[in-house]
C-alpha positions as CSV (number, residue, x, y, z in Angstrom):
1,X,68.9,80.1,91.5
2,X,70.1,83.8,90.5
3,X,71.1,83.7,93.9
4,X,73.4,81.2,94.4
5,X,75.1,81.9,90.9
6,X,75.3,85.3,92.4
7,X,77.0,84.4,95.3
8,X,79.3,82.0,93.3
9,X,80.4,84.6,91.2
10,X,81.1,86.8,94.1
11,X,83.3,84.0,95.3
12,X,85.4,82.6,92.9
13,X,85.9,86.2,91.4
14,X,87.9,87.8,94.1
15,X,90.1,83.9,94.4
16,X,91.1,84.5,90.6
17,X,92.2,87.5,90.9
18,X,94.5,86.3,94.0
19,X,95.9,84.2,92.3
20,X,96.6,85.6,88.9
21,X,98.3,88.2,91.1
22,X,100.1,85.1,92.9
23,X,100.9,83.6,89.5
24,X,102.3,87.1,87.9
25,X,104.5,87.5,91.1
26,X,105.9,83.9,91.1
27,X,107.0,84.6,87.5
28,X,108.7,88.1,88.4
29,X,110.9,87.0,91.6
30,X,111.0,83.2,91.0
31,X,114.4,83.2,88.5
32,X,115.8,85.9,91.5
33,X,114.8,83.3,94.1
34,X,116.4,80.6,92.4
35,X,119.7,82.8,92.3
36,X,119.2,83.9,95.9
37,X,119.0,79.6,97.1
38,X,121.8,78.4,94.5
39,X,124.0,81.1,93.3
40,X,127.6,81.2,94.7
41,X,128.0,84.2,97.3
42,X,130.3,86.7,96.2
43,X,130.5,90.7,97.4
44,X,130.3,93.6,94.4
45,X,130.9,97.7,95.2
46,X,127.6,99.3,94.0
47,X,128.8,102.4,91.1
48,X,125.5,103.1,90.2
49,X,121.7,102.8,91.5
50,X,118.5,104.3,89.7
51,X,114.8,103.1,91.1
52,X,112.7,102.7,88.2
53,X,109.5,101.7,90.2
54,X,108.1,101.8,93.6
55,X,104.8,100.4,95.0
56,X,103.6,100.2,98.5
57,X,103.0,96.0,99.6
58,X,101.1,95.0,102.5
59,X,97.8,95.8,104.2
60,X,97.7,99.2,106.7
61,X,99.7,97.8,109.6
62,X,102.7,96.5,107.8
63,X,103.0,98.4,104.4
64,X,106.7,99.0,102.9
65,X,108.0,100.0,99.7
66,X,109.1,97.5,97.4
67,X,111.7,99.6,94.7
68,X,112.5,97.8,91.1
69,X,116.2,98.9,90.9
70,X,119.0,99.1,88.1
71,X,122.5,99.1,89.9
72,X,125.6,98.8,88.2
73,X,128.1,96.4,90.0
74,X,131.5,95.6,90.3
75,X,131.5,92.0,91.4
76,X,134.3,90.1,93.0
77,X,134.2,86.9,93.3
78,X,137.2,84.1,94.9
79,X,139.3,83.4,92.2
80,X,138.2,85.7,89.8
81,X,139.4,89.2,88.1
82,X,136.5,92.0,89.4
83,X,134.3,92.7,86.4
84,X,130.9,95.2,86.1
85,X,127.3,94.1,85.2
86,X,124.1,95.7,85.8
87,X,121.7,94.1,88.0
88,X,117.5,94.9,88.0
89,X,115.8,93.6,90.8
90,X,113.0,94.4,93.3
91,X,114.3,95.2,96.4
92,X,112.5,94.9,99.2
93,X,114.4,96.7,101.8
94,X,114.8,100.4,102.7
95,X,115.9,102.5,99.6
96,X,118.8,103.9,101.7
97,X,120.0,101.1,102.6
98,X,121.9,100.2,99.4
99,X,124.4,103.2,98.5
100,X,126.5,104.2,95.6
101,X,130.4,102.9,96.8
102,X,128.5,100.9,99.2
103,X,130.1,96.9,99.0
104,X,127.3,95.0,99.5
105,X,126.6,90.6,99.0
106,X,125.9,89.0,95.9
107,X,124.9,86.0,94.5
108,X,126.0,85.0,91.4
109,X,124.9,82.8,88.6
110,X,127.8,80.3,88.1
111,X,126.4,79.4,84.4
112,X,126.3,83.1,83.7
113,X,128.2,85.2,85.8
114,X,126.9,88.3,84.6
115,X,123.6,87.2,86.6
116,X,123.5,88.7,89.9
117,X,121.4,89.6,92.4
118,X,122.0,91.2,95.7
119,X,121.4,88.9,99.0
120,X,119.2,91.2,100.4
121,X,118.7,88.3,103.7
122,X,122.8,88.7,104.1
123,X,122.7,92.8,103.5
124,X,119.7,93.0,106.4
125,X,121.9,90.9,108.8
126,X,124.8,93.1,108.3
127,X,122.5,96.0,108.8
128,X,121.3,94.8,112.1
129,X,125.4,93.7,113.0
130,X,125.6,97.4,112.7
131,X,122.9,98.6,114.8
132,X,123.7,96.3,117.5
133,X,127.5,97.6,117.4
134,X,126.3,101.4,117.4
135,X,123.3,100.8,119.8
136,X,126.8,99.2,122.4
137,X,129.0,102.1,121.8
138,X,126.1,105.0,122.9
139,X,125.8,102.6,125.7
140,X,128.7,102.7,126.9
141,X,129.3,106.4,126.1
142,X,126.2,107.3,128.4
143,X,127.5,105.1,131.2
144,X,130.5,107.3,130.8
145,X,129.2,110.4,130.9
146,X,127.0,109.0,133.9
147,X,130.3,108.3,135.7
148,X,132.1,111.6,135.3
C-alpha cells in the first residue's frame, strides 16, 4: 500500500506543477492574446525600449529568450492624430529585432486605445520579407561578379 501511494504521489506531483505553470502562463499572455486576435492593426515608431526580464523557454534543442519589455510608442492608427503610450509585453522574438526609431505593427485595443501590443507574427514576417530581399540581391551580386 506505501507503494502505490508512493507512486501516486510521484505522479500527480509533477502534473500539478504543469499545470499551475500552464494556469500562471494563461493568465500572463492571455489579455495580450486576446489583443493580438481582435485588436485593430495599426503601425507605431518605437522611442524607447528597456528589457526588464529575460528567461530562457524550451528544452535543450530549441531554447530562446523570452524578454518582458517596456517600449514607449508612438502609435498611428487610420483616422486618427499619432499619440504615445507605453507598452509591457513579453516578447518572444530576438531582442534586436525591435529597435529604438524602428516602425514596427501594432494592435490596438479599440475600447482603450492606449492598449497595445506589438504583432510580433506580422514583425517576424516582415523580418523574413527582408531576408528573402537581401538573400536575392547577394545573389545576384555574386552572379555578377561571376560574370566579369
Amino acid at each position: 500500500m506505501g507503494d502505490l501511494v508512493f507512486i501516486a504521489l510521484c505522479c500527480t506531483v509533477p502534473i500539478a506543477v504543469l499545470v499551475a505553470q500552464l494556469v500562471r502562463e494563461h493568465r500572463r499572455l492571455g489579455p495580450q492574446r486576446e489583443l493580438l486576435r481582435h485588436g485593430e492593426p495599426a503601425e507605431a515608431t518605437v522611442l524607447d525600449r528597456v528589457n526588464l526580464e529575460m528567461r530562457l523557454v524550451g528544452g535543450a534543442r530549441s531554447r530562446r529568450a523570452d524578454y518582458f519589455a517596456s517600449i514607449v510608442l508612438e502609435v498611428r492608427r487610420d483616422g486618427h492624430s499619432p499619440y504615445k503610450t507605453i507598452c509591457k509585453q513579453w516578447l518572444q522574438i530576438y531582442e534586436f529585432r525591435i529597435r529604438e526609431r524602428e516602425i514596427v505593427p501594432v494592435r490596438v485595443d479599440r475600447a482603450d486605445p492606449l492598449r497595445v501590443v506589438i504583432d510580433e507574427d506580422a514583425k517576424e514576417r516582415d523580418v523574413q520579407r527582408e531576408l528573402a530581399v537581401q538573400r536575392e540581391r547577394a545573389e545576384r551580386r555574386q552572379e555578377e561578379l561571376l560574370k566579369s
